[in-house]
Structures are given as structure tokens and as C-alpha cells.
N, C-alpha and C positions, 0 to 999 in steps of 0.2 A: 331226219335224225330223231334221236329218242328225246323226245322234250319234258317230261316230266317220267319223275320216279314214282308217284304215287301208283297205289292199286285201282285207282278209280278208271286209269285206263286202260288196265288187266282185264276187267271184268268182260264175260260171265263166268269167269274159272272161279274156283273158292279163295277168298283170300280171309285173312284175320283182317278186323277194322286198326288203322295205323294210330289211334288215340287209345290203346289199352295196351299192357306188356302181360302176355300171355305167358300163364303158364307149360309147365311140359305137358300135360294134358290138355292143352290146350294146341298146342302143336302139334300131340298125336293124333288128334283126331284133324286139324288140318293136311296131313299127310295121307291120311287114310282117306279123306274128301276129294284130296288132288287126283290122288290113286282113279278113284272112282268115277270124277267127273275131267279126263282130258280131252282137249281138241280131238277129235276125229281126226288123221294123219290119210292124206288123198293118196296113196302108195299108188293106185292103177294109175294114175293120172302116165299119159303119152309125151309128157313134154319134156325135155332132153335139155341139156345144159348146153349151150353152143360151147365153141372152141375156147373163143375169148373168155365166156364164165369161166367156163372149167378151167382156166390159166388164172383167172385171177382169185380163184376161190382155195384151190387142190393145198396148194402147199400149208393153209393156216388150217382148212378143216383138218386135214391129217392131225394137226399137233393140240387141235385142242379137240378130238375124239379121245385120241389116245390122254389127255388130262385128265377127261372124266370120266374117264377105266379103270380108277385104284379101288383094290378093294378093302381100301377102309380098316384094316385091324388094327393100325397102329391107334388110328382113332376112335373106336370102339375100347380097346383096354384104358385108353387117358378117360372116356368117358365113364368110364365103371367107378376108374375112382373117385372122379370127381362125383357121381351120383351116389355111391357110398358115403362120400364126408358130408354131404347133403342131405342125405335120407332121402333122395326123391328120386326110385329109381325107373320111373319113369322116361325121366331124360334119355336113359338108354334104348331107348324103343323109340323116342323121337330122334336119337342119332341114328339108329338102326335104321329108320324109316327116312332118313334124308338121303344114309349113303345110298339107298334103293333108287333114289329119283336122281341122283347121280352118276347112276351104272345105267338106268332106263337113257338116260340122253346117248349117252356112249352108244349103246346096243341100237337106237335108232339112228344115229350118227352113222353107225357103222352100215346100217343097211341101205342110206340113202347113197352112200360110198358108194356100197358094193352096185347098188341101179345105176351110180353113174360111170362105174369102172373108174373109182379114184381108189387107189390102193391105200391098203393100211398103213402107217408106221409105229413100228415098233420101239422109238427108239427117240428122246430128244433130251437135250442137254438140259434146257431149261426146266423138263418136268422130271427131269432126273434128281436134277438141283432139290425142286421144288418138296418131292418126294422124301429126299434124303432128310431135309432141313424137317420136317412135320414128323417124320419118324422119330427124329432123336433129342425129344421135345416135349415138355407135357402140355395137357391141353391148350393152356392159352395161346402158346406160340401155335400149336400146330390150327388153331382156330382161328390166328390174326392171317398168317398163311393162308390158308382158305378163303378168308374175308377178303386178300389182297385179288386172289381168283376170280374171284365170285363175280367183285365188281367190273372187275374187266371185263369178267363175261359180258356184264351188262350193258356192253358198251360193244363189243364184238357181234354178238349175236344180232343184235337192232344192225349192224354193216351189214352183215351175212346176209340177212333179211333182204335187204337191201340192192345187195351185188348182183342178183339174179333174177329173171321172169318164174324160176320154177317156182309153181304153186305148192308143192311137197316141199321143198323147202322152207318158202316162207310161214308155213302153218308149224313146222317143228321149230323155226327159230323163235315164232311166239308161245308157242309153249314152253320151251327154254327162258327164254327173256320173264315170263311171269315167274317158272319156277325160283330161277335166280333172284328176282326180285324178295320173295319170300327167305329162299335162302339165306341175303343178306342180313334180312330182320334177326333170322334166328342165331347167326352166329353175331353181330351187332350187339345184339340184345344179350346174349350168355357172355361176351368179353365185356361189357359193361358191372355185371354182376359182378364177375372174377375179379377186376380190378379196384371194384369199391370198396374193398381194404385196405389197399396200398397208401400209403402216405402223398401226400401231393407232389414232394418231388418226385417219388418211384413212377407216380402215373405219369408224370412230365418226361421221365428217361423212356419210359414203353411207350409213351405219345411219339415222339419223335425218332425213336427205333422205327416204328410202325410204319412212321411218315417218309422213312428212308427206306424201305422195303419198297414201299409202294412205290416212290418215284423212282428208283430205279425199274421196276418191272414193266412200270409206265413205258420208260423211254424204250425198254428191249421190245416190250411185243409192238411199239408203234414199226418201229426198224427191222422187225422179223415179218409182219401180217397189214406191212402199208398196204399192197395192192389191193389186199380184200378192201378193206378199210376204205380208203379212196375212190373203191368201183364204188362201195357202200354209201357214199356221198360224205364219208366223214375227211376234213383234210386234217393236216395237222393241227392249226388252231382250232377245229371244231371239234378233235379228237379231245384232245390237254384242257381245252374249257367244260366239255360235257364229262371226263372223267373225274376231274376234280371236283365236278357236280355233284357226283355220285361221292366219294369219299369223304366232303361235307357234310352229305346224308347218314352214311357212314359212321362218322366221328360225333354228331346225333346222338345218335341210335344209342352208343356206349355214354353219352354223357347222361341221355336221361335216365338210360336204365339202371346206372349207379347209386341212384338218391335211393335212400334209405327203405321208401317204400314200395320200390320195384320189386319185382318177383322172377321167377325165372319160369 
């Protein structure tokens, strides 16, 4: 199971050090490092999912390929204006550059699919939901949404890892798992910012909005993608203790990057 969140156990991929709050040039140039330096992905490799992986994997890769297939406009125009009222429009070239490493996982997702003869779907309620709620939304929801994503990923993709002997998979789900990693930094770190105006009870009403997103989502994708999960060695309690792991880290992330002298 995934035992620690830090990047120390990501490495050798690039990471930002977790004791400074980067700025957006600071993240674009870690986007453009990530670009540069990924895992090698074993594609020739001969080894074939048995019957059983493939049952216990097909129905959750499907649904979260198809997650990290959006393309991103609704989040690109909330990020203009947010880097507009800002002055720093930088930020948009680090959102730009995220949604890229989010369509990258999809597109390889999709091809590892297609070698295993797992079919696409087109089609799910939840990231229908998911979609709908981020679009009609300005940034900050549509980036606490994301954030609620992201983390699960990180807790998904370590199962996935896990659920199977393919070498091709396990080398993309680490690459994923570190992207995710970073990715939570970066939206963590920008709702930290955004709410550091808010008066203390508004943070305490969006705190526990958040905190009700999340647990709900919790409980759906444990009851939609147990099997992965479970071949994954995660069980229920290993699941609800390590994700709340992460949303601890999470909730971090935003409180430090609030103080005064944080940056974005």
C-alpha cells in the first residue's frame, strides 16, 4: 500500500522540494521537466493480463481513463480570470501544462486498454456529475473538485499498481501516482491562496462543504472499483485510513499556503 505521500519516494522523476510554495513559474518549468524526463513505458513487453486481472481491473480503468479525458476549457477560461485579477499570467500556461499531463495519462490509458482488448467507455454517471459540477463553477469549486479527484487517484492508481503482474502497467501507474502527487500540491496550494481572504467562518462553511464532497465520493468509488482495490491489497479499512491520509495532506497544503506569505 502506498505508505507515504512525500516526493522522496517518487524520485528520480522531477519534483518541487515540499518545504517551499512555488510559484507559477515555478510550476511551469516543473511541467516542462516532467514532460522531459518520464518513465520509459515497456509497451513491447509480451505479458498479457490473465482472465482474473482483467475481471478485476476492466470495469474501474474504463471509468477513470475516461476521467482524465476532459479537455479542460471550462478550466482554462476560470483560469484566465483568475490570472487576470492576479497579474500573473503565467498561472495559465501552468494550468495549460497540467491539463496536458492529464490528457497524457488518458491517451496512455487508452493504449494500454486497447493491448489489453479492454474497451473504451464513453459514458459514466459519476464523471458526468463530476464534469457538470466544475463547469458551472468558478475556479475554486471547479479546483476543490479536481483536488477531491486527484486524491483518490492517489490512492487508486497505488491498487491498480498493485492488482496486476503487468510490468506495463505497473511503470504507468507510477508515473501517474507521482504526477498526481504533484498535481495535488498544485491545486492544494492555489485553494489555499484563494481562500485566504475569506473570513474564518466562510473558510469553515467551504471547509466542510469540501469535507462533504470528499466523503461522499469516498464512499461511491470504494462501492463502484472495490474489486480493483481489493486485488490491490487495499481493503476497506486500509482504503478510509490511507485516504484520509492523503486529505489530511491535503487540508495542509491549503492551510499553509493561506499565511500571508505564501505565493502562488
Amino acid at each position: 500500500m502506498l505508505e507515504s505521500m512525500t516526493s522522496a519516494t517518487l524520485h528520480p522523476l522531477p519534483c518541487l522540494p515540499d518545504d517551499v510554495f512555488p510559484t507559477s513559474a515555478d510550476w511551469q518549468g516543473y511541467f516542462f521537466a516532467n514532460q522531459a524526463h518520464r518513465l520509459s513505458l515497456p509497451w513491447t513487453t509480451d505479458y498479457r493480463l490473465s482472465a482474473p486481472e482483467k475481471r478485476a481491473i476492466a470495469h474501474s480503468i474504463q471509468k477513470f481513463q475516461l476521467g482524465e479525458s476532459s479537455e479542460g476549457s471550462h478550466l482554462m477560461a476560470v483560469a484566465r480570470v483568475h490570472a487576470e485579477r492576479i497579474l500573473d499570467p503565467v498561472y495559465v500556461d501552468a494550468v495549460k501544462l497540467f491539463i496536458g499531463e492529464e490528457q497524457r495519462h488518458a491517451k496512455e490509458l487508452k493504449r494500454f486498454m486497447e493491448q489489453e482488448a479492454i474497451p473504451l467507455t464513453r459514458k459514466d454517471w459519476m464523471d458526468s456529475w463530476f464534469r457538470r459540477l466544475r463547469k458551472c463553477a468558478n475556479l475554486e469549486v471547479a479546483l476543490s473538485v479536481l483536488l477531491v479527484a486527484e486524491l483518490i487517484a492517489t490512492i487508486y492508481y497505488d491498487a491498480l499498481k498493485q492488482a496486476t503482474r503487468s510490468p506495463l502497467l505497473a511503470t504507468l501507474c507510477t508515473q501517474i501516482l507521482h504526477d498526481e502527487h504533484q498535481h495535488v500540491r498544485f491545486q492544494g496550494q492555489t485553494l489555499g491562496q484563494l481562500r485566504a481572504a475569506y473570513a474564518p467562518w466562510m473558510r469553515l462553511i467551504i471547509s466542510l462543504a469540501f469535507k462533504l464532497l470528499f466523503t461522499l465520493t469516498v464512499v461511491i468509488v470504494w462501492f463502484d472499483h472495490r474489486s480493483t482495490f481489493r486485488t490491490g491489497n487495499y481493503s476497506l479499512p486500509d482504503y478510509w485510513r490511507t485516504i484520509h491520509q492523503s486529505y489530511h495532506w491535503a487540508k495542509s497544503l491549503m492551510a499553509a499556503a493561506s499565511t500571508p506569505d505564501a505565493t502562488l
